[in-house]
C-alpha atoms as one frame of an Amber mdcrd trajectory, in Angstrom:
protein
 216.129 127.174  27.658 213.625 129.782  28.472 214.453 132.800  30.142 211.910
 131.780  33.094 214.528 128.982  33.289 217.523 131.149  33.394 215.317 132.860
  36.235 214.881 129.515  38.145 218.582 128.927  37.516 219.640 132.019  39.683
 217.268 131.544  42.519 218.875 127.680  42.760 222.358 129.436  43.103 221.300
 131.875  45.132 219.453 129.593  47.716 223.366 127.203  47.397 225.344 130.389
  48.019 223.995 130.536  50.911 225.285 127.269  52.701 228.765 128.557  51.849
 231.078 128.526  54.311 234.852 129.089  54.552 236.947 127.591  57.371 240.533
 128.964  58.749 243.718 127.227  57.884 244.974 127.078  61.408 243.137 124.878
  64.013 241.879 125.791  67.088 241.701 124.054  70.808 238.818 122.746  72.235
 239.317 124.449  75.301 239.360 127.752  73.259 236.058 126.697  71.477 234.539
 125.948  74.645 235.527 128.823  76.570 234.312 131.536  73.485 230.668 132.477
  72.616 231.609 133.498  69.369 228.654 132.645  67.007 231.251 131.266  64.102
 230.683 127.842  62.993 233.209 125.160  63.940 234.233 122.051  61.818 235.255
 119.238  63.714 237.187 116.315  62.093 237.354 112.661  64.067 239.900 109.857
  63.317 236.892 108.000  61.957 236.963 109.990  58.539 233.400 111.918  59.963
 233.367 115.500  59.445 230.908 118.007  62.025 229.864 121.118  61.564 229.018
 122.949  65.122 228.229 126.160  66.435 228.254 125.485  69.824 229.982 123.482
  71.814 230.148 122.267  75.363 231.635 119.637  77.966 229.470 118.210  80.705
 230.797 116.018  82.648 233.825 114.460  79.998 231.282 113.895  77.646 230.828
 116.559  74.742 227.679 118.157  73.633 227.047 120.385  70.210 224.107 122.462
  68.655 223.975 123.766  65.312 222.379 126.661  65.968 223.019 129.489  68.451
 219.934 129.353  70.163 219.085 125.670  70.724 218.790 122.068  72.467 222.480
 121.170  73.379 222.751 117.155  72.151 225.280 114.277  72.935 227.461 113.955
  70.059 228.922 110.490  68.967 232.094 110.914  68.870 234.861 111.596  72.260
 237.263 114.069  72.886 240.157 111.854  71.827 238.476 111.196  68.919 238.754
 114.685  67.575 241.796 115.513  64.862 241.778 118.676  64.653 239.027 122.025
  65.151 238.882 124.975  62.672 236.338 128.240  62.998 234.702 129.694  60.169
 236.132 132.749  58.617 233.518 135.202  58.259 234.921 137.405  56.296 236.049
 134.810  53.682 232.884 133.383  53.786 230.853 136.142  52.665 233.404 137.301
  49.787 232.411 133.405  48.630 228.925 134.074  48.765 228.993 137.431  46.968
 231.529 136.104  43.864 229.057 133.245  43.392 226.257 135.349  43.339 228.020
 137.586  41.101 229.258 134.994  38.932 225.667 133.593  38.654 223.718 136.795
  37.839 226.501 136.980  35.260 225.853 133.965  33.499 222.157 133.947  33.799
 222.320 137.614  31.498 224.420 136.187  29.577 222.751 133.499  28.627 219.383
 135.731  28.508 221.439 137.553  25.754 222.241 134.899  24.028 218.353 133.985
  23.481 217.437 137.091  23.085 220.029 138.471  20.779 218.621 138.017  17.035
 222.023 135.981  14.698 219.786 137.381  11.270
């Protein structure tokens, strides 16, 4: 491999570190979702096996309604409130330490292996 590949290689790990997200241990209530404007996002588990990711949430009239961004159309969701196992909130903090030690551990690699192929064995 090249080093423009070992280039290419970092940007794709870069651009994945960025969809990493860490969720707390301990659920959370919907009522206590509902009621905070936090801008954390929330993962939502259903006895159906489906899995949501949320950062807003709201209630209108028993039915429940989610965006994934802060700023944007609240939509129906498919699935009821007795439907939902359990709530958890992102951890921030945790989230970003992720993001950094992959981004460390990828610049890492990619000079390494940029040594490798440009360190002369003769």
């Amino acid at each position: 491999m090249t080093k423009n590949g070992f280039v290419v290689l970092l940007f794709i790990y870069l651009i994945m570190a960025q969809s990493c997200k860490v969720y707390q241990n301990s659920t959370t209530s919907l009522e206590h979702v509902v009621s905070t404007t936090d801008d954390r996002f929330k993962k939502i588990k259903t006895n159906k096996g489906k899995v949501y990711h949320l950062k807003r949430i709201e209630i209108r009239d028993g039915k429940l309604y989610g965006s994934k961004h802060k700023i944007g159309e609240m939509l129906p969701q498919d699935f009821s409130i007795e439907d939902i196992i359990s709530i958890r909130a992102q951890h921030k903090s945790a989230s970003t330490g992720a993001t950094i030690a992959i981004i460390i551990v990828a610049g890492g690699a990619v000079a390494f292996g940029v040594f490798l192929l440009t360190f002369d064995l003769n």
